[in-house]
ZATI-430723 format. One record per residue (C-alpha): x, y, z; residue in one letter. Coordinates in steps of 0.1 Angstrom, whole numbers, plus 5000, padded with zeros to 4 digits. Example, Ala and Ser with C-alpha at 12.3 -4.5 7.8 and 13.67 -1.06 7.14 Angstrom:
<fimars>
512349555078a513749895071s
</fimars>
This chain:
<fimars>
521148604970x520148585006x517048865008x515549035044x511149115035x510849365063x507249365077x504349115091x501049205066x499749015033x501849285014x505049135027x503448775025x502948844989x506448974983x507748694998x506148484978x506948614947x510648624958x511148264969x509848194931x513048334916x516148134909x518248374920x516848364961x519048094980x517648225014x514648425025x514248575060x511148835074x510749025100x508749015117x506448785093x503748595101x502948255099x502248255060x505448325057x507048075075x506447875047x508948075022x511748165044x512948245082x510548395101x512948675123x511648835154x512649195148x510649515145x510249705113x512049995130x515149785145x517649915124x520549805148x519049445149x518449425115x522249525106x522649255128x521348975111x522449115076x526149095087x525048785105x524048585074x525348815045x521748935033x522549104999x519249305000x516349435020x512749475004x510949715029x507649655028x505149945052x505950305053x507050345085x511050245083x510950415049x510050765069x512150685100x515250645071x516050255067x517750325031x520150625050x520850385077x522250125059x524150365026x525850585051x527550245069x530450135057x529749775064x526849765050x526849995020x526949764994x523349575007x520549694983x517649844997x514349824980x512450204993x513450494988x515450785008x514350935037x513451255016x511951084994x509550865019x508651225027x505851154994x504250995021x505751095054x504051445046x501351565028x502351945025x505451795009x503651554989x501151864976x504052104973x506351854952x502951814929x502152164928x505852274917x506051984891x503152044875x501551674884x497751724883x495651754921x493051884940x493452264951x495052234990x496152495020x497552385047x497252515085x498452465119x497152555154x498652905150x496852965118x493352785129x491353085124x492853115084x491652735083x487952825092x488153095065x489552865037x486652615045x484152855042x485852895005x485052534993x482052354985x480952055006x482251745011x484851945030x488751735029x491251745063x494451585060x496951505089x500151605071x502251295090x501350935092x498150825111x498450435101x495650525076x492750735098x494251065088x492051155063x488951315071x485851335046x482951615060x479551715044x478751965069x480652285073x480252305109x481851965116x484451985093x485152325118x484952105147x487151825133x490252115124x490052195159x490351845167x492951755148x495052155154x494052245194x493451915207x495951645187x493451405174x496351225156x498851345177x502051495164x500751355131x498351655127x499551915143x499452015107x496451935087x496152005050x492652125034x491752015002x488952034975x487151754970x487451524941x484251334923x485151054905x486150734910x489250604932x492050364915x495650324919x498550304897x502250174908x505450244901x509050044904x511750284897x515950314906x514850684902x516150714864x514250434845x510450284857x508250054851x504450064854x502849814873x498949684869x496149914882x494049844908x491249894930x490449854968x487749874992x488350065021x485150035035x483849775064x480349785052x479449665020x478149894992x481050125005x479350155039x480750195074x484250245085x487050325069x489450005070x493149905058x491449745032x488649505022x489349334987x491049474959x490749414917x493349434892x492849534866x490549834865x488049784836x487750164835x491550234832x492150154797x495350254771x494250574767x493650664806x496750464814x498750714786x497251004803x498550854844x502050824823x501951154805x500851404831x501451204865x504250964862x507051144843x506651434858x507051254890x510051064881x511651404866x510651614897x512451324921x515551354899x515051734893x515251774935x518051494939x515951274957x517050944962x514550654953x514650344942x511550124955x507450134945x505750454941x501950394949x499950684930x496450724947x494250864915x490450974908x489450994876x486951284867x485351244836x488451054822x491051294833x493851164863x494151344892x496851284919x495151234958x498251094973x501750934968x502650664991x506350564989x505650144989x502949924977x499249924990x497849645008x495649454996x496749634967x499749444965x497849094965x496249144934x499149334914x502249124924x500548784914x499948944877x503249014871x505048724851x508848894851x511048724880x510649044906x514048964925x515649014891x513649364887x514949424920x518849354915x518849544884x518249844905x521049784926x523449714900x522250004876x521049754846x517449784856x516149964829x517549664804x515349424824x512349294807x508949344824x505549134817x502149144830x499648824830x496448944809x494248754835x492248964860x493148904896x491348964928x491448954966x488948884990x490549005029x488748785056x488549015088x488248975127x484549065140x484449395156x487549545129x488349835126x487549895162x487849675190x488349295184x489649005194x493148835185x494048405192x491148295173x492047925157x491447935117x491347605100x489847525064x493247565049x493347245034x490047235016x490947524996x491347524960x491947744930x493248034952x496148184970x495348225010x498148525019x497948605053x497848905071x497148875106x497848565116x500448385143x501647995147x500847895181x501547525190x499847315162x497447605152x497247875132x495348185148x494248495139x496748855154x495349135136x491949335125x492949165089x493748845088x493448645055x493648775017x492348514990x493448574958x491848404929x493048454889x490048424862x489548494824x487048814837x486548944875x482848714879x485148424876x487848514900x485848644921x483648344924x486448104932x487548384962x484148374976x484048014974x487147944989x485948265016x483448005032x485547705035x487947925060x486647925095x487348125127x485348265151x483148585140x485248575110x483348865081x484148975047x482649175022x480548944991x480649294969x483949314962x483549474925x480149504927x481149874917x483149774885x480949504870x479049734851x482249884835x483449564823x480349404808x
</fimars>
């Protein structure tokens, strides 16, 4: 099979890398990629959102399917663009419909679907410019912190988490009146807040059959001890000592099948990942958001645990035998380690040479941000390098990451040494 990865971030590194390992890949392209994966396959200048180009190079080269890795081609419609053309209806695309990308593409949607289908979640209304006065009202109804969700996508900075009710007033207008997010909030949904502890739980499907993927944990904040600005992502564990059989029976139970039945219930198309953003309070699941493809660096520790060919996975759900496949998950706990740009998640600086490569050992460098230029290899984005490191526990694959975090150089280069510093607790 000749296989199109569409994105440039370790998620789609990771993918990649996983795909190449499969028998059944002859050729590998990306696009756009990065220069970690220009060591699997053809690196392909074309933008996530370049349907026409990408059609292109399908016919071009007789791709037989297309993994889509970020949100934003799910939302815009990649799957409807290529089913509804005749030349190109028989290519299987890895995400789901455009309906169903609205899990993610909208958070009224998301909270309605949840609501309706009985799936477990915080209590929600949801307001526009029109009904700004209604929002100050509900707020006055909840007890601090105060939630605000912009109901489109805000690349990750549309979620708003406010002690103090007078802020959180100020912050609604923001996002309403004055289109802090732009079109993305010009509806904002309100929402109780949750106390527990953050996790996530994925889903492959062909929207009949699924399988459960590992659990897993990120950091989303810059600082460490959870400090700081919010960020794409920091490090991430897999497995999550705290999310045992009996918690992972309760995620299946309440969360997952009703999910899966509500999709097929609606006559939603979706055959891709389902990432399920939990909390669990005092052992109990609740659902804070669906998004409609795999978290990164999410996918940097889950992907490298499963032991199943996932190209295989994936052409079972295009020729409807996927729920015969057999799925296996390595017992071993995984982790990542993201190495970061100084200055991210604000203003920083991109072209900075990384070397240390070769002296690294006992991991798996994935990059993010980075771009071949000449001879080097330099750093293009806020997140630049994942290091992913197995181990019998999380102390010892978290050691070898850390290790491996200090032979990497570039300039102002910064990472996080308390990755898990949270969980360690739970698993001793």
């Amino acid at each position: 099979m000749n296989v199109l990865v569409v994105g440039s971030g370790g998620r789609e590194h990771t993918l990649s890398w996983k795909i190449a390992q499969s028998s059944l890949c002859e050729k590998l392209f990306i696009a756009p990629g990065n220069a970690g994966t220009a060591n699997l396959g053809e690196n392909v200048s074309i933008a996530v959102d370049d349907f026409e180009a990408m059609k292109d190079l399908v016919l071009e080269h007789n791709i037989n399917m297309i993994v889509v890795g970020p949100e934003d081609p799910l939302v815009k419609g990649i799957y409807d663009f290529f089913t509804a053309d005749e030349s190109l209806k028989d290519v299987t695309v890895i995400g789901p419909s455009k309906r169903g990308a609205q899990l993610e593409g909208s958070k009224e949607f998301s909270k309605e679907f949840m609501k309706k289908f009985g799936v477990p979640t915080a209590a929600y209304q949801s307001f526009t410019k029109d009904t700004l006065e209604e929002g100050y009202a509900f707020l006055e109804t909840l007890n601090p912190p105060f939630v605000l969700k912009a109901d489109g996508l805000a690349a990750g900075k549309g979620v708003l988490i406010i002690d103090d009710l007078t802020e959180a007033k100020k912050e609604l207008k923001a996002m309403l009146a004055d289109a802090k997010f732009g079109d993305a909030s010009s509806k904002v949904v309100i929402e109780e807040f949750l106390d527990g502890i953050e996790l996530s739980v994925f889903v492959l499907t062909d929207g009949d059959s699924y399988k459960v993927l590992p659990s897993a944990k990120d950091y989303k904040r810059i600082g460490e001890g959870d400090t700081g600005l919010n960020t794409g992502g920091m490090g991430a564990i897999s497995p999550v000592p705290f999310a045992d059989k009996f918690f992972l029976e309760k995620v299946e139970d309440r969360i997952i099948k009703p999910t899966i039945n509500g999709l097929k219930e609606e006559g939603i198309v979706y055959k891709g990942f389902i990432f399920i953003g939990l909390m669990n309070v005092n052992g109990d699941p609740y659902v804070i958001e669906y998004n409609v493809r795999m978290g990164d660096p999410e996918t940097e520790v889950v992907i490298p645990r499963i032991k199943s060919d996932l190209l295989n996975l994936f052409k079972g759900i295009g020729d409807g035998t996927y729920s015969e496949k057999d799925f296996y998950v390595d017992e071993n706990t995984a982790v990542t380690v993201m190495l970061v740009s100084g200055g991210y998640p604000e203003a920083y600086e991109k072209g900075k040479v990384i070397s240390g490569f070769e002296d690294c050992e006992d991991s798996i460098l994935f990059h993010a941000g980075t771009t071949q230029e000449g001879d080097d290899i330099v750093t293009n984005g806020g997140r630049v390098l994942a290091i992913t490191s197995y181990g019998r526990d999380m102390e010892t694959a978290l050691a070898k990451s850390f290790d491996n975090a200090e032979k990497i150089n570039f300039e102002k280069k910064y990472y996080r040494r308390d990755i898990g510093y949270d969980l360690q607790t739970e698993e001793a």
